[in-house]
NUTOR-597621 format. One line per 4 residues: their letters; for each residue y, z, x of C-alpha. Coordinates in nm, 4 decimals. Example, Ala and Ser with C-alpha at 12.3 -4.5 7.8 and 13.67 -1.06 7.14 Angstrom:
<pts>
as) -0.4500 0.7800 1.2300 | -0.1060 0.7140 1.3670
</pts>
This chain:
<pts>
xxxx) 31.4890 4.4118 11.4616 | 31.5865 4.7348 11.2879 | 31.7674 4.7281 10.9728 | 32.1174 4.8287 11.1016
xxxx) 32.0858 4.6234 11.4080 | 32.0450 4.8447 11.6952 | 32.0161 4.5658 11.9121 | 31.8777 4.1894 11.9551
xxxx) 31.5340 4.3168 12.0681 | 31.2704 4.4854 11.8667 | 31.1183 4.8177 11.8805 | 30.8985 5.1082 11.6894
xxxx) 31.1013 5.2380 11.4432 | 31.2164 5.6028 11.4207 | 31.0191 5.7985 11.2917 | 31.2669 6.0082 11.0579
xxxx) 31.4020 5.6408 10.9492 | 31.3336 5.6754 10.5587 | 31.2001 5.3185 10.6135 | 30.9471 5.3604 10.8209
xxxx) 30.6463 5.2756 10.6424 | 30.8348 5.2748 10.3400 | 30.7570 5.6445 10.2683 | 31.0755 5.7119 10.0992
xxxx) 31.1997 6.0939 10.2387 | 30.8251 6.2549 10.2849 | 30.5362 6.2320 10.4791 | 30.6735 6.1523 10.8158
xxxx) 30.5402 6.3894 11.0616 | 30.7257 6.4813 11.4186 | 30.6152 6.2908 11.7312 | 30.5878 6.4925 12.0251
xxxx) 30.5202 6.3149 12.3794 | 30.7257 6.2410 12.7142 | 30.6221 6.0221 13.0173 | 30.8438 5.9759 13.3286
xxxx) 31.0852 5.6807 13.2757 | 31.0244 5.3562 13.3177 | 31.1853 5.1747 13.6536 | 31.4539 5.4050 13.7400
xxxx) 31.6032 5.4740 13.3511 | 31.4650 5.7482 13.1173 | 31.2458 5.5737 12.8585 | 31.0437 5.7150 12.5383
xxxx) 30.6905 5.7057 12.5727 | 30.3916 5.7689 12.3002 | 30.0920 5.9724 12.4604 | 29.8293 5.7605 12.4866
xxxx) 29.5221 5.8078 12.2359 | 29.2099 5.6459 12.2306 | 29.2614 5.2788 12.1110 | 29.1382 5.2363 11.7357
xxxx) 29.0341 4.9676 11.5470 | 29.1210 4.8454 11.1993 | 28.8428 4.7248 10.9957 | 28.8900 4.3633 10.9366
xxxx) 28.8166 4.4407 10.5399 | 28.7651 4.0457 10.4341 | 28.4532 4.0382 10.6723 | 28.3911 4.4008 10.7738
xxxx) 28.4820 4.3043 11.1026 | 28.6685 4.5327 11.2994 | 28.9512 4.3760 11.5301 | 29.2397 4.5520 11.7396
xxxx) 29.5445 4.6002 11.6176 | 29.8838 4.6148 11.8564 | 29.7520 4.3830 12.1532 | 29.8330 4.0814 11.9826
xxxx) 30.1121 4.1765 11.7824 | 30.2912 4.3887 12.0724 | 30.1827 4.1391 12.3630 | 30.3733 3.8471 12.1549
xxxx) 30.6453 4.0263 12.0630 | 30.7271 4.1491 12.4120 | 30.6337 3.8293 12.5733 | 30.9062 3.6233 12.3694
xxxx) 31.2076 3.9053 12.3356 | 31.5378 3.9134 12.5380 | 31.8067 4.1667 12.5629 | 32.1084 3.9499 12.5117
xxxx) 32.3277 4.1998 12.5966 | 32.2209 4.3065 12.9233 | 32.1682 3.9461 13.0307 | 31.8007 4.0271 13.1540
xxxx) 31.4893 4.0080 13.0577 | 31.2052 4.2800 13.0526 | 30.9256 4.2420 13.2555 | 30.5876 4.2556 13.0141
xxxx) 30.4174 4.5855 13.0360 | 30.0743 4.6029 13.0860 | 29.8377 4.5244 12.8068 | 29.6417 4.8127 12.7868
xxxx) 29.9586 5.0033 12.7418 | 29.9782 4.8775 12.4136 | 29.6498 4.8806 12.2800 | 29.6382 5.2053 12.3574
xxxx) 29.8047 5.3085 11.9971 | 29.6547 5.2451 11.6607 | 29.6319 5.3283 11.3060 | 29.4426 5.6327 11.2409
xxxx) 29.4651 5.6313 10.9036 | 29.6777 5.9514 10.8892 | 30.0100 5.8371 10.8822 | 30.0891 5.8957 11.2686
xxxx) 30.0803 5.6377 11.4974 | 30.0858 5.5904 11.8776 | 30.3797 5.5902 12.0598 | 30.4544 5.3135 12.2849
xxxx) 30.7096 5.3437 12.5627 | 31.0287 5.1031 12.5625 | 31.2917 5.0108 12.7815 | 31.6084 5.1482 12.7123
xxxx) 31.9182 4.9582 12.5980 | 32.2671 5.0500 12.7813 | 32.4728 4.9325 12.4565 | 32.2172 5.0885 12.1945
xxxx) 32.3807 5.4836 12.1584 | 31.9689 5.5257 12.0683 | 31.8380 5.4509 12.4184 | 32.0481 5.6477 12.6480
xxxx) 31.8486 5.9622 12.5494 | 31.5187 6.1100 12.7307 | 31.3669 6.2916 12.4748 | 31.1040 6.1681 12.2960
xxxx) 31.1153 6.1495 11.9187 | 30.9228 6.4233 11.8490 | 31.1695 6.6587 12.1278 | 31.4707 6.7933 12.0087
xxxx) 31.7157 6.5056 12.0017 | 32.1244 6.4936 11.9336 | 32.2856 6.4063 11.5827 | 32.2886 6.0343 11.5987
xxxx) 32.4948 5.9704 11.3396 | 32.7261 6.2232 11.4625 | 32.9321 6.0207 11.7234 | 33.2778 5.7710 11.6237
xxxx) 33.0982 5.4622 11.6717 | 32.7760 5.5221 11.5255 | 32.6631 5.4071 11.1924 | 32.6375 5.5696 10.8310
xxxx) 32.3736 5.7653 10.7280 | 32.1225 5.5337 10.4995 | 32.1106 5.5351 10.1707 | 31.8089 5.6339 9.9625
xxxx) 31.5769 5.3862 9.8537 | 31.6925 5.3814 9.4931 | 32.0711 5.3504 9.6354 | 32.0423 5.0723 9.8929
xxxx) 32.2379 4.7939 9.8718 | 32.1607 4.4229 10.0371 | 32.3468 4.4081 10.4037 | 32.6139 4.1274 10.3387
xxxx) 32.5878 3.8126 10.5437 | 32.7523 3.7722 10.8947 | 32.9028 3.4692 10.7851 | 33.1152 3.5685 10.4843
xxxx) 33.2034 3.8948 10.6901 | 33.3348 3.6808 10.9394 | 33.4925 3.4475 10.6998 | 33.6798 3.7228 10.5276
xxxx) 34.0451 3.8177 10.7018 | 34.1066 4.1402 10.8327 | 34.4420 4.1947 10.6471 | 34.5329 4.2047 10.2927
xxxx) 34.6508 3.8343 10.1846 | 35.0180 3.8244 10.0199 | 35.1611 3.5807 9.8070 | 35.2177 3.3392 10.0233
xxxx) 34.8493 3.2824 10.1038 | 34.6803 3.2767 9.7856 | 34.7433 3.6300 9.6064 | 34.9696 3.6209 9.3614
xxxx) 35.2670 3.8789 9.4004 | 35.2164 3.9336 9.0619 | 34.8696 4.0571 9.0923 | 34.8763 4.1934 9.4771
xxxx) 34.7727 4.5486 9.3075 | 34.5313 4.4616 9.0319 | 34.1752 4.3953 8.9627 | 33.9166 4.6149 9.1539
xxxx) 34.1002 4.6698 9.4642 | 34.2290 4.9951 9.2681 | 33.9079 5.0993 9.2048 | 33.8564 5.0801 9.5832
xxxx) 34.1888 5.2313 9.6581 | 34.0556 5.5926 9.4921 | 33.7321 5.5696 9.6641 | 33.7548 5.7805 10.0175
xxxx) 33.7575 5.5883 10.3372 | 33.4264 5.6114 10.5096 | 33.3981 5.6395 10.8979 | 33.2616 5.3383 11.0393
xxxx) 33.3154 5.1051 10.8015 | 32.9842 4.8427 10.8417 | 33.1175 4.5489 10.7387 | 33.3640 4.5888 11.0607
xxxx) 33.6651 4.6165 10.9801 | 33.8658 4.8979 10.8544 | 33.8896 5.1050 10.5392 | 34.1883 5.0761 10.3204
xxxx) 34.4614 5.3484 10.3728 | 34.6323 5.5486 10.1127 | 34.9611 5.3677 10.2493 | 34.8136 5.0296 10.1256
xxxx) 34.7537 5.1355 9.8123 | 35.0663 5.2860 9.7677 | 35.2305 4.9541 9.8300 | 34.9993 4.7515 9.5875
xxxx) 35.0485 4.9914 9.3295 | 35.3907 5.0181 9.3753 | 35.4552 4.6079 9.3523 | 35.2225 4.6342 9.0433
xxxx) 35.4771 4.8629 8.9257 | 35.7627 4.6665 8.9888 | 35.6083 4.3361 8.8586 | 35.5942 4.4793 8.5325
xxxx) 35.9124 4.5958 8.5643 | 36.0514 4.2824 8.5885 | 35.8264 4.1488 8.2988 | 35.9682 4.4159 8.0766
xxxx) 36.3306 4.3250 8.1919 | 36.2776 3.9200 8.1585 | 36.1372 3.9561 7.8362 | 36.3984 4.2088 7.7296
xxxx) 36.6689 4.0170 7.8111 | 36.5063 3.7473 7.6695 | 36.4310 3.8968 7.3404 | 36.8549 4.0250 7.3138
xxxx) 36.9566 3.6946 7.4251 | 36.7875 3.5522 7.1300 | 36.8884 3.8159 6.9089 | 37.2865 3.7899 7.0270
xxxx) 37.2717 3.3965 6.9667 | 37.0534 3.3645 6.6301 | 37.3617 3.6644 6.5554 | 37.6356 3.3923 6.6394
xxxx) 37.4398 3.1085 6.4551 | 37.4492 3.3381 6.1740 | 37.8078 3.4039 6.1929 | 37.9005 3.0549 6.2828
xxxx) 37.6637 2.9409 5.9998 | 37.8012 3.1384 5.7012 | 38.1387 3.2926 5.7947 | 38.4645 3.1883 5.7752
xxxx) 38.5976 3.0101 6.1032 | 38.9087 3.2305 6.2378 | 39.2282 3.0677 6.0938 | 39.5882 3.1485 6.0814
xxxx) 39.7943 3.2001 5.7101 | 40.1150 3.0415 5.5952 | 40.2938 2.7661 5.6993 | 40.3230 2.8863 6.0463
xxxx) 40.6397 2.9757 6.2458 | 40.9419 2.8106 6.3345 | 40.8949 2.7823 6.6841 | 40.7565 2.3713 6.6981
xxxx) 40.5325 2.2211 6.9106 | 40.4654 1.7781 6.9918 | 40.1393 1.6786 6.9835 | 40.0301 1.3488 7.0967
xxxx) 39.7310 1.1751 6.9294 | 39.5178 0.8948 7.1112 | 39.3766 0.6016 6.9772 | 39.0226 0.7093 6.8264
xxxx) 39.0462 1.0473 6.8493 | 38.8171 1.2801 6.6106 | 38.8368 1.5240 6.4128 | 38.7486 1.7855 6.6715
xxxx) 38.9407 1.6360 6.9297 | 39.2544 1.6592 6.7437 | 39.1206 2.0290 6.6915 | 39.1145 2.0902 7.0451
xxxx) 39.4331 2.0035 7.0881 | 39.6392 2.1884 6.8149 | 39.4358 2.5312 6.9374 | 39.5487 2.4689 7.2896
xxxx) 39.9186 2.4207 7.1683 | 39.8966 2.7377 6.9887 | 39.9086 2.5591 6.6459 | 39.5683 2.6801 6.4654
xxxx) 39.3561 2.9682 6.5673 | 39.0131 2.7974 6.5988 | 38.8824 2.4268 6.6206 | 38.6110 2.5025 6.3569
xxxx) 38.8810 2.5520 6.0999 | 39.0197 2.2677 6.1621 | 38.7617 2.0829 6.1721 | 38.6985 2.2294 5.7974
xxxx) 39.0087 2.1225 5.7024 | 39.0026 1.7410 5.8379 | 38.6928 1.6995 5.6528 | 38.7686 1.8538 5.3028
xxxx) 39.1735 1.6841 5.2726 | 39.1610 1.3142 5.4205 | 39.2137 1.4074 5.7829 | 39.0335 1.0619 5.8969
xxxx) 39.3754 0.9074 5.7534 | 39.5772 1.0638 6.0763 | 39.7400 0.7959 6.2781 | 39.7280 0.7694 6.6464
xxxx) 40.0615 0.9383 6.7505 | 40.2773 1.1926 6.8287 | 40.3280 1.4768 6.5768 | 40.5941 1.7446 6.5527
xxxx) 40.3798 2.0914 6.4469 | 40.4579 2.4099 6.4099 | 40.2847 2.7270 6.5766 | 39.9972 2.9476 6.4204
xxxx) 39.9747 2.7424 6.0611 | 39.6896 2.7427 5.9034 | 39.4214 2.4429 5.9541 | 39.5021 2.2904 5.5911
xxxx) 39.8685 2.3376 5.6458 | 39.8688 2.1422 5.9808 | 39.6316 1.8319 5.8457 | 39.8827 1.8150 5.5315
xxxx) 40.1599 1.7971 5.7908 | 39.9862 1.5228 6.0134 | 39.9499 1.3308 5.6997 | 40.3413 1.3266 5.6332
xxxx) 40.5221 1.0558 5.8043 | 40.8518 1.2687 5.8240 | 40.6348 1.4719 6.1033 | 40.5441 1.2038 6.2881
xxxx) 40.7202 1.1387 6.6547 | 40.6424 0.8008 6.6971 | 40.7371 0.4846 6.8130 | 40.6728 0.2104 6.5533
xxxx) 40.7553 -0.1663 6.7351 | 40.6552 -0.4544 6.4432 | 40.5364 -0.7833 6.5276 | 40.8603 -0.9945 6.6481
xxxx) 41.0725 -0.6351 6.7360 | 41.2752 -0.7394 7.0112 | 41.2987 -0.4859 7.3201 | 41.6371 -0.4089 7.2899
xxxx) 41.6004 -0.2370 6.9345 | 41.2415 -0.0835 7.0808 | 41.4609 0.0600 7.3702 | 41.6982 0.2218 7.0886
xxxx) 41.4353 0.3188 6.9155 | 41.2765 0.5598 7.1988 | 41.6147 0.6838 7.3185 | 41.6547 0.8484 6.9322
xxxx) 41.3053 0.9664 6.9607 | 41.2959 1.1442 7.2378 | 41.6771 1.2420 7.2214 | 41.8301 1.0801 7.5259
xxxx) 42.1581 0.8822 7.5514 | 42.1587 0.5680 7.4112 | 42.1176 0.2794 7.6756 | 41.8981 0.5828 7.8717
xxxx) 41.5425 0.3544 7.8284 | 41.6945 0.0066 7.8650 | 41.8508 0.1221 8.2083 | 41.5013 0.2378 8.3148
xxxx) 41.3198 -0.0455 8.1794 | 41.5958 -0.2869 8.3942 | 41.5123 -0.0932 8.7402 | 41.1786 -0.0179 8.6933
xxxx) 41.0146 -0.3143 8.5315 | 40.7544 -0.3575 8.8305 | 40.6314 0.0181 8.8020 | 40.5082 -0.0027 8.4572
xxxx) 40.1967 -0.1685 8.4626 | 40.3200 -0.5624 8.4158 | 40.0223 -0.8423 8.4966 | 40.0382 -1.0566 8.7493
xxxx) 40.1292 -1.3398 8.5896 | 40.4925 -1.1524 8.4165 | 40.8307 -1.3065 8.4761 | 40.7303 -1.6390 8.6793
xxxx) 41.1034 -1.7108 8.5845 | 41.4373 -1.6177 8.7264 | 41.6065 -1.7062 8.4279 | 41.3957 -1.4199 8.2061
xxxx) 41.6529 -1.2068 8.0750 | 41.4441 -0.8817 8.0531 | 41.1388 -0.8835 8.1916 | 40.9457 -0.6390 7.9832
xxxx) 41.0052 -0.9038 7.6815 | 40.7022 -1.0048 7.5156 | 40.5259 -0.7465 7.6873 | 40.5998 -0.3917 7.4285
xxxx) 40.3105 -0.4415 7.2182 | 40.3015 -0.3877 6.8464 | 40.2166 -0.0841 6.7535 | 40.2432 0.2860 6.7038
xxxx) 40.3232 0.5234 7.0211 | 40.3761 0.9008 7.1008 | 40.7308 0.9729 7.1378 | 40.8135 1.3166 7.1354
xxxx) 41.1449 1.5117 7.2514 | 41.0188 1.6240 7.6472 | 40.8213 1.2987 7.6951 | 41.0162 1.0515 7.9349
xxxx) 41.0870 0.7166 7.8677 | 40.8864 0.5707 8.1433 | 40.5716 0.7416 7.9581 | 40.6553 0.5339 7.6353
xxxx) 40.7364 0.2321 7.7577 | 40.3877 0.1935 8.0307 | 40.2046 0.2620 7.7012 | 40.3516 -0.0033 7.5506
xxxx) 40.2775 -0.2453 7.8053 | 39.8875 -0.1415 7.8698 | 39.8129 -0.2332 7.5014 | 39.9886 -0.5561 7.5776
xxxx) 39.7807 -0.6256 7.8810 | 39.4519 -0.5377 7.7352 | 39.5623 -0.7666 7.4336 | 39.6247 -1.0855 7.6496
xxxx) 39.3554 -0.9754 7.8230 | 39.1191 -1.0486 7.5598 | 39.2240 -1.4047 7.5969 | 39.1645 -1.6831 7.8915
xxxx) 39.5416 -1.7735 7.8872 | 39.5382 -1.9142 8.1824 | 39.2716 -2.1506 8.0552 | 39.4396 -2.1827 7.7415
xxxx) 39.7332 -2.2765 7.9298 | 39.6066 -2.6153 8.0855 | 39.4607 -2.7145 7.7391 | 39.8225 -2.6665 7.5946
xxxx) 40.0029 -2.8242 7.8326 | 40.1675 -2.5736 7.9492 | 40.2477 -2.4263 8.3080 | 40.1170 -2.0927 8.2638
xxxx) 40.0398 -1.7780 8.0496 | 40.3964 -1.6464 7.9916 | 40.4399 -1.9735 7.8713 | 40.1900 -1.9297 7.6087
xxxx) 40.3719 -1.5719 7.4954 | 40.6759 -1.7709 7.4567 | 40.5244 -2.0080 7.2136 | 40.3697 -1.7237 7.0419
xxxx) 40.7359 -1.5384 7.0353 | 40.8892 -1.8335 6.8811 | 40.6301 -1.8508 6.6083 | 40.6332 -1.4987 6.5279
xxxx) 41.0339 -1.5806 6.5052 | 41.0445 -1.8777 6.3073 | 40.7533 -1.8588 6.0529 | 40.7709 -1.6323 5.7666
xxxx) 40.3622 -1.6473 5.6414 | 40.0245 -1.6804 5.7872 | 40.0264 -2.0580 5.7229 | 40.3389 -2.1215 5.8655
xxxx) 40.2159 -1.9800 6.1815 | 39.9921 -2.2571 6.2605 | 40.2606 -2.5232 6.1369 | 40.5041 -2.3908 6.3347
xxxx) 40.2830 -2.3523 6.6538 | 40.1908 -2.7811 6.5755 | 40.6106 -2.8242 6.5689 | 40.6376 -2.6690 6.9328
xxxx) 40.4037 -2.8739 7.0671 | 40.4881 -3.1988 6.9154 | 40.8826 -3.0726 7.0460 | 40.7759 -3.0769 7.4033
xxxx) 40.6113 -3.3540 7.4227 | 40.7345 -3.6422 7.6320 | 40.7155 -3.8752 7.4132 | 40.8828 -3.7255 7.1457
xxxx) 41.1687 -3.9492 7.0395 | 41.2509 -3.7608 6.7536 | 41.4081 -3.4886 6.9051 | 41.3748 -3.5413 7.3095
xxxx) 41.2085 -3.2403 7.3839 | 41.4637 -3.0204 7.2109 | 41.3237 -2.7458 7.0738 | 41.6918 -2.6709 6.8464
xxxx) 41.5359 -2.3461 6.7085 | 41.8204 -2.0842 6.5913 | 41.5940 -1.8038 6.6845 | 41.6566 -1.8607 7.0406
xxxx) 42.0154 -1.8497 7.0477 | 42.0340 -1.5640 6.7955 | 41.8408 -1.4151 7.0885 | 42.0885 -1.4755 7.3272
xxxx) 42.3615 -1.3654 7.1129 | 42.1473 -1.0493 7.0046 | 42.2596 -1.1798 6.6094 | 41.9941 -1.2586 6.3412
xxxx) 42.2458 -1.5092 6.2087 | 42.1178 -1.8338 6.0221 | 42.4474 -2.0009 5.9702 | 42.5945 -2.1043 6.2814
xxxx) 42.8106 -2.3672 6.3058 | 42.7047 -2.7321 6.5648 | 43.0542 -2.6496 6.7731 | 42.9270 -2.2919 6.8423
xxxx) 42.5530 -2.4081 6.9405 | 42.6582 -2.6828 7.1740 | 42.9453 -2.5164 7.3767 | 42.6824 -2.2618 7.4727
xxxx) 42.4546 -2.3557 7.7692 | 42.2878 -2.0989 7.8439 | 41.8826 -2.1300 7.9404 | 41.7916 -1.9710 7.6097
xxxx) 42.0104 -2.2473 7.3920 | 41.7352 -2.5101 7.2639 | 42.0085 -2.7145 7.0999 | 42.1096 -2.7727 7.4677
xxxx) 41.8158 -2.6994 7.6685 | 41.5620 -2.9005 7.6595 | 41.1836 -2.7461 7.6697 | 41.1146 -2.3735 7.6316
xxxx) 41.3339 -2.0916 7.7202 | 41.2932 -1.9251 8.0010 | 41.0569 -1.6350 7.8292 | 40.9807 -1.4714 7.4937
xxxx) 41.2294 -1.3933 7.2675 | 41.0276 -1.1023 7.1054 | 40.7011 -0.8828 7.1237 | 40.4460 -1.1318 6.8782
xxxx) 40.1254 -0.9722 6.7272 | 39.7929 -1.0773 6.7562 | 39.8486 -1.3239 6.4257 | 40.1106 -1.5297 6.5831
xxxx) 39.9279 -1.5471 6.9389 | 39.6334 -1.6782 6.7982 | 39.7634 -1.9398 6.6042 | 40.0045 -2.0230 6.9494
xxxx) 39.6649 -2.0592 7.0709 | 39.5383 -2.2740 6.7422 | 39.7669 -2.4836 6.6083 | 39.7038 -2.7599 6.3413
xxxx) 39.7070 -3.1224 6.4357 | 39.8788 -3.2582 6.0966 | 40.2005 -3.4185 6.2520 | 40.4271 -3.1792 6.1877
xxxx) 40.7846 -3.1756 6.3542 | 41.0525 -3.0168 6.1829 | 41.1064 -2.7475 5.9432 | 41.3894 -2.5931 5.7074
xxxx) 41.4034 -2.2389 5.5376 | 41.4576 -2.3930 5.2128 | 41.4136 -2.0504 5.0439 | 41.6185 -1.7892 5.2160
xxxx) 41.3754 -1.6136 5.4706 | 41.0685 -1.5899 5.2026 | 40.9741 -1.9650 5.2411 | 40.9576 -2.2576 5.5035
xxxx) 40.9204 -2.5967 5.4533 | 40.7771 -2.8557 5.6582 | 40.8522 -3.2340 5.7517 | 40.6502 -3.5545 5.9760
xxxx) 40.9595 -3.7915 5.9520 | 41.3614 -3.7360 5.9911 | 41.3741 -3.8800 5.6741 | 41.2007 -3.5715 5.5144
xxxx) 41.3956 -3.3094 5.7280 | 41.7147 -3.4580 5.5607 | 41.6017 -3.3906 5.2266 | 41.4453 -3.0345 5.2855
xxxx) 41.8212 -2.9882 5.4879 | 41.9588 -3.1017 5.1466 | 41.7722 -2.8387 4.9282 | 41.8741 -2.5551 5.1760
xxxx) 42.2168 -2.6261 5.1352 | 42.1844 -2.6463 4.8176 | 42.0196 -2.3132 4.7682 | 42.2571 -2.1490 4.9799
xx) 42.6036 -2.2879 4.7993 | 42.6977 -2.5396 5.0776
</pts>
């Protein structure tokens, strides 16, 4: 087979092949020679020469050369391409060449191959013969000996795709134009490229080149932006770091603004806030000034502020309870002074929140378990927690007062009071805040709250002989009355029948008789087992007194009158 595969068969080599004997670009002498064709075709022929013998030069033997050789190789080959095979030409035909010795050799004719652009001439190789590296299709020119390069294999040829990979299969977009294919992109493209397939165009390289150019492009922009986006923000650490937060002078103006407070706000919550309503310039500031003048002493609330003062100014005013628009309900406050109480704070009519708390009871949040009775004179009793709450001119009373009663239900929530209930002896929870109301009402320390609790429950018992189940607590009808009076005379108290009267009715009244704190609901819930069952404000309203017999409430009655000038 020749070395750029003129065809599956084999056959002399050409004589101006700079391969052929490995002679380099000298010595090879014209062939001249032509024999009618063989079978119908035009076929090269050698002139036939006396048949010489090599000297077999291990033995001194002399053998022919070419009958073997030629026979076998003729015998075995096939022309794949034309689907036939050559008959064998006769022997002597090939032993009549040989070596002479000279360099020239005999030619020896050969079939010739439609497909091969080599065989379709008649001229022997010595004759004048065509350029036949001159056509489209033929092959390059070979290279000198010193310049040859090693034919790549057929299989990684194949293997490699005829089009230029992008990023999607395996070349990265980012180096598409890199790497030696620019090397290859200046080289010219050669005609007939060997490795079959074609050469690079200058359009190609243009488009690698140019997404090379726009890759780093976008490098220089991502890492440009990059580097300023760094350089703006270290900038505003800096500034934020170790300048002076933006703050407003002075006292502010006299335009005022409410602001409202929740439970366990911070310091830069309560920041937030006062920027948004216009009141300091920045929440940094603020926060300055919350940490540097007591600002953790600020109450949840409402707070009447005035626009654009400075940071310090405003936490100084939060601190002042004369700016404060709040609510403040103690432990015991009945709801008809909380109702009062709301209407001055938010500057409505008087009578305007007691109205609203009358028709909308059921809207504001009550649990389940609220006004089991029909007797309950206001059903929101018992249920206005103690505390402090927002109440600013433009809130609406409805706001207040559902504030009021979600502390109150996630207070009682905190407790199983239905559970609690049972163990008491009592029907159900509003029971319980009635007990709680009436200790709150009636006991004046910490230890009488656990007396007084032990008194209710000895009251109500059915076996109590002492008073049959009559509570006969002044509190309650000083409810009814809407008094705080402690001198009211036996004619008074037992003409009156209404449900609230426990010198007339026996049990407990029909609900609470005030808003208790946590104190006097857990000792409600706690009360001491020492016997107790009566009592007498011997001092005033600083001390209470306690009794086991009748005998002892008669004296302790004694001593009050006493102290009070009866």
């Amino acid at each position: 087979m020749t070395e750029y595969g003129r065809g599956p068969g084999s056959e002399p080599w050409h004589p101006e092949d700079p391969l052929y004997g490995d002679g380099g670009w000298e010595g090879q002498q014209g062939h001249t020679g032509h024999q009618p064709a063989y079978g119908d075709r035009p076929q090269h022929q050698y002139p036939q020469q006396p048949q010489q013998e090599y000297a077999d030069w291990s033995n001194g033997q002399p053998q022919q050369y070419g009958q073997q050789q030629y026979q076998q190789s003729y015998d075995q080959q096939q022309y794949a391409a034309q689907g036939q095979q050559y008959p064998h030409q006769d022997q002597q035909a090939y032993q009549e060449g040989g070596w002479d010795g000279t360099g020239s050799h005999a030619h020896v004719p050969y079939a010739a191959d439609p497909g091969d652009p080599y065989g379709q001439q008649a001229a022997a190789y010595g004759a004048e013969q065509p350029d036949l590296y001159g056509t489209p299709d033929a092959y390059p020119p070979p290279e000198p000996p010193a310049r040859r390069r090693a034919e790549p294999e057929p299989e990684a040829e194949q293997s490699r795709p005829d089009w230029d990979p992008g990023p999607d299969q395996g070349e990265h977009a980012f180096f598409a134009g890199g790497g030696a294919d620019d090397e290859d992109d200046d080289e010219p493209e050669t005609r007939g490229d060997r490795r079959g397939r074609g050469g690079k165009g200058s359009k190609g390289a243009k488009s690698k080149k140019s997404r090379n150019g726009c890759a780093c492009l976008v490098v220089l922009l991502v890492f440009g932006g990059g580097l300023g986006g760094v350089t703006y923000f270290g900038y505003k650490f800096y500034q934020n770091r170790h300048s002076a937060a933006p703050d407003f002078a002075g006292d502010g103006t006299s335009q005022t603004v409410s602001i409202e407070v929740p439970k366990g706000a911070r310091g830069v919550d309560i920041g937030r806030k006062l920027k948004e309503a216009g009141v300091v310039k920045s929440v940094d500031a603020f926060v300055s000034a919350f940490t540097t003048n007591d600002g953790d002493q600020i109450q949840a609330g409402a707070y009447i502020l005035r626009k654009e003062m400075s940071a310090k100014s405003a936490v100084e005013m939060m601190l002042d309870p004369k700016s404060q628009a709040n609510v403040m309900v103690p432990p015991g406050r009945r709801n008809i002074a909380v109702y009062k109480a709301i209407d001055t704070k938010l500057g409505l009519a008087a009578g305007t929140t007691r109205d609203v708390a009358e028709k909308n009871f059921k809207n504001l949040g009550l649990p389940d378990w609220a006004n089991t009775d029909g007797d309950v004179k206001d059903p929101l009793e018992g249920f206005l927690y103690p505390g402090t709450y927002p109440a600013a001119k433009g809130m609406k009373p409805e706001t207040v007062l559902k504030q009021m009663v979600a502390r109150a239900d996630e207070a009682y929530g905190k407790y199983d009071l239905e559970t609690k209930a049972k163990a008491l002896k009592l029907e159900n929870p509003l029971q319980v805040i009635t007990v709680a109301s009436l200790v709150q009402a009636e006991g004046k320390t910490h230890d009488d709250f656990r007396k007084m609790a032990e008194v209710v429950y000895n009251r109500l018992k059915p076996t109590n002989t002492e008073t049959n189940q009559l509570l006969q607590f002044d509190s309650t009808f000083n409810y009814l009355k809407n008094e705080s009076n402690i001198h009211i005379s036996e004619s008074e108290i037992n003409r009156n029948q209404d449900p609230y009267n426990t010198y007339t009715q026996k049990g407990l009244p029909p609900g609470p008789i005030g808003n208790p704190g946590a104190e006097a609901l857990t000792a409600a819930l706690t009360p001491t087992s020492d016997g107790w069952i009566y009592f007498v404000a011997t001092d005033g309203e600083n001390k209470t007194e306690f009794a086991k017999t009748y005998a002892e409430f008669e004296r302790l009655k004694d001593k009050f009158n006493e102290s009070a000038g009866n």
